[in-house]
N, C-alpha and C positions, 0 to 999 in steps of 0.2 A: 575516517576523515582524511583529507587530503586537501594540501591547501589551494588558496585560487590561481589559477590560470591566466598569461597577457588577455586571454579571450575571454574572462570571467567579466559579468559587471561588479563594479564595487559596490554600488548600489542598487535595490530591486525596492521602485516603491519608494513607503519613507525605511525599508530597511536596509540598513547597511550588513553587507555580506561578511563574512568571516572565512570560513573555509566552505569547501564540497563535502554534502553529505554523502551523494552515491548522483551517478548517472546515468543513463540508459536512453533507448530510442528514442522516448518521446521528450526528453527533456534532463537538466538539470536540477538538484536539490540542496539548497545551500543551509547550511547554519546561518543564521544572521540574528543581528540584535537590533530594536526598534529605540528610535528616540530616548523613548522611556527607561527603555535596558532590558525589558525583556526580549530573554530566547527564543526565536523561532525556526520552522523549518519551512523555508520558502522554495516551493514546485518550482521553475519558468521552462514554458514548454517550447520548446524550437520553433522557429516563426515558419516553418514549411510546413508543417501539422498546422500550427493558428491561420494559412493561409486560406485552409479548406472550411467552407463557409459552413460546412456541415457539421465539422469539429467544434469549431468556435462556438458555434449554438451550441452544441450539449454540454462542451467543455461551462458555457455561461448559466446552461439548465442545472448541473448537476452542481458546480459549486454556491448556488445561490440554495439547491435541496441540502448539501452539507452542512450551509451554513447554519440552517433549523436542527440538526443532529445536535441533541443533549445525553447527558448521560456520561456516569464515572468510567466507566472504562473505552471512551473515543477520545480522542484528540481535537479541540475543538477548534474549531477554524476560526483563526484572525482578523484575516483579511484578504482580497481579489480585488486584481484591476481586468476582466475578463474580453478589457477593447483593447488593450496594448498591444504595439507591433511582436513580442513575445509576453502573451497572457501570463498570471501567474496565481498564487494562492498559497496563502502564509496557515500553518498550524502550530499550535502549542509545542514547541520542541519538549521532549521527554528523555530524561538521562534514563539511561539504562541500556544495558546487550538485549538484544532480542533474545526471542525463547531458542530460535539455531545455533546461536550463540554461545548458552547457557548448556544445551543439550551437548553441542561440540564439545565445549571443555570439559564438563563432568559428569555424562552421561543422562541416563532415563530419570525421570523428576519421583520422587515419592508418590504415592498412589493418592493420598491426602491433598497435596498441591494439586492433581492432577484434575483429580472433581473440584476443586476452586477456582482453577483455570479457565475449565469448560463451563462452568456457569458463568462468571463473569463473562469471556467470551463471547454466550450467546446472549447476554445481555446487550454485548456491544455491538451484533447482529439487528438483534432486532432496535435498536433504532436505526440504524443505518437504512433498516428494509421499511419504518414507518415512513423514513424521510421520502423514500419512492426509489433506492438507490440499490444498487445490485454493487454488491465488492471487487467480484471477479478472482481476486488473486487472495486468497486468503491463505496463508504459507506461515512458517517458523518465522521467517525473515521479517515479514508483517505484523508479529506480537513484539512487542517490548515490554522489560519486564522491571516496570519501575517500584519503587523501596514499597509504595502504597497498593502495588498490583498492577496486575496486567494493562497497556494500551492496543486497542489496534487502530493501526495506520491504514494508511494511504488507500480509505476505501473510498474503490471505483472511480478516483475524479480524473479527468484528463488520460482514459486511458484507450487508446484506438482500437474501434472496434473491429481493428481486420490484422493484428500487430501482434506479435514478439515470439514464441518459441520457436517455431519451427525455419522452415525455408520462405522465402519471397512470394514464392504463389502455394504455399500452402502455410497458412499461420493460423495462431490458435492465442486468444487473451489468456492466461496467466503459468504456471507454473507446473512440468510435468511434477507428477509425482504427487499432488493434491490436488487434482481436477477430479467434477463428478464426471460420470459419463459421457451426459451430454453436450459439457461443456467440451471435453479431451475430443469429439467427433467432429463439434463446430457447428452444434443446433445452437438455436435458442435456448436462454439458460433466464431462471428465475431466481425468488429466493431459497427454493433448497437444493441449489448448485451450492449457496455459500453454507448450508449447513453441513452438504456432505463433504465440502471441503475442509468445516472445522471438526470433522471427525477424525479426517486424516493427519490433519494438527494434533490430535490427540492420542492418534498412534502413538504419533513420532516423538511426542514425548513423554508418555510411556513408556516405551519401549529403547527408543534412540535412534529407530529406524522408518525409514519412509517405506509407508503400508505395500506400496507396489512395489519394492526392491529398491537398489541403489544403480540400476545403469542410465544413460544417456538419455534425452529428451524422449527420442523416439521410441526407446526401447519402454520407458514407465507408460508411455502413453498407451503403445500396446498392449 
């Protein structure tokens, strides 16, 4: 967490912000708390991505497919204004370290944890893949690991489809080192991109290691 910025709004919606949760290309992600007092994690996506008319619609597709996403271990979506000059979309904020987090400080989890994890998990896949949603970035960073079990986050919404690892004219959606194949080459990817990405999850905490090694972007991808 890190707090807000003169650039930050104080308000998103009817929520009022608190601090930054984490940032990155396509946008900001704040702690905030609504009216009522409940915590949330509200996206808002930089209004140069919202400008592109093609973004906007899927960003509007997919958070309205989210918002059908049931099920104990997703995070469930709040709220979307998906016409704002910066679009945005609020989810259940969930205390807890993520499973990278949990791995970092005390190493590979019990073998016991490790088959409770991966079924809840794919629990929390397959609705995400009923709602019609692909995750894309399915990583340590993306489990949180709260007192009642496992959440995962931040699937698939508002994420470009031409964006982030690599270089400017050659980019690839989500994270060296738990990509399938054909996601790491830049084909077309389905629902068992995100399966074979939550296997790599499952290395890494088994073990404490990411299945491809630990060097640089380009090197895991390889």
């Amino acid at each position: 967490m890190r707090p807000l910025t003169s650039e930050d709004p104080r308000a998103v919606g009817p929520y009022r912000t608190l601090v930054r949760l984490g940032a990155g290309g396509m946008g900001v992600v704040y702690l905030a708390r609504s009216a009522g007092g409940a915590l949330a994690a509200v996206k808002v996506i930089r209004a140069e991505h919202a400008a592109d008319p093609g973004f906007r619609a899927r960003f509007r597709r997919e958070a309205e497919a989210a918002a059908r996403i049931t099920g104990p271990w997703v995070v469930p979506v709040l709220g979307a204004d998906t016409e704002a000059r910066e679009p945005w979309l609020a989810t259940a904020f969930v205390p807890g370290p993520s499973l990278a987090q949990v791995v970092t400080a005390g190493g590979p989890l019990p073998p016991a944890t490790v088959g409770a994890l991966g079924s809840r998990l794919a629990e929390a896949l397959a609705a995400v893949h009923e709602a019609g949603l692909i995750h894309r970035d399915v990583k340590p960073g993306n489990v949180l690991l709260a007192l009642d079990g496992p959440r995962l986050i931040d699937f698939g919404i508002a994420r470009h489809e031409g964006a982030t690892v690599l270089t400017a004219t050659d980019v690839i959606v989500g994270s060296p080192g738990f990509l399938s194949p054909e996601q790491a080459q830049g084909r077309r990817i389905g629902p068992a991109s995100d399966v074979f990405s939550l296997g790599c999850v499952l290395v890494y905490a088994a073990t404490g290691g990411r299945p491809f090694g630990e060097g640089g972007g380009a090197g895991a991808l390889f």
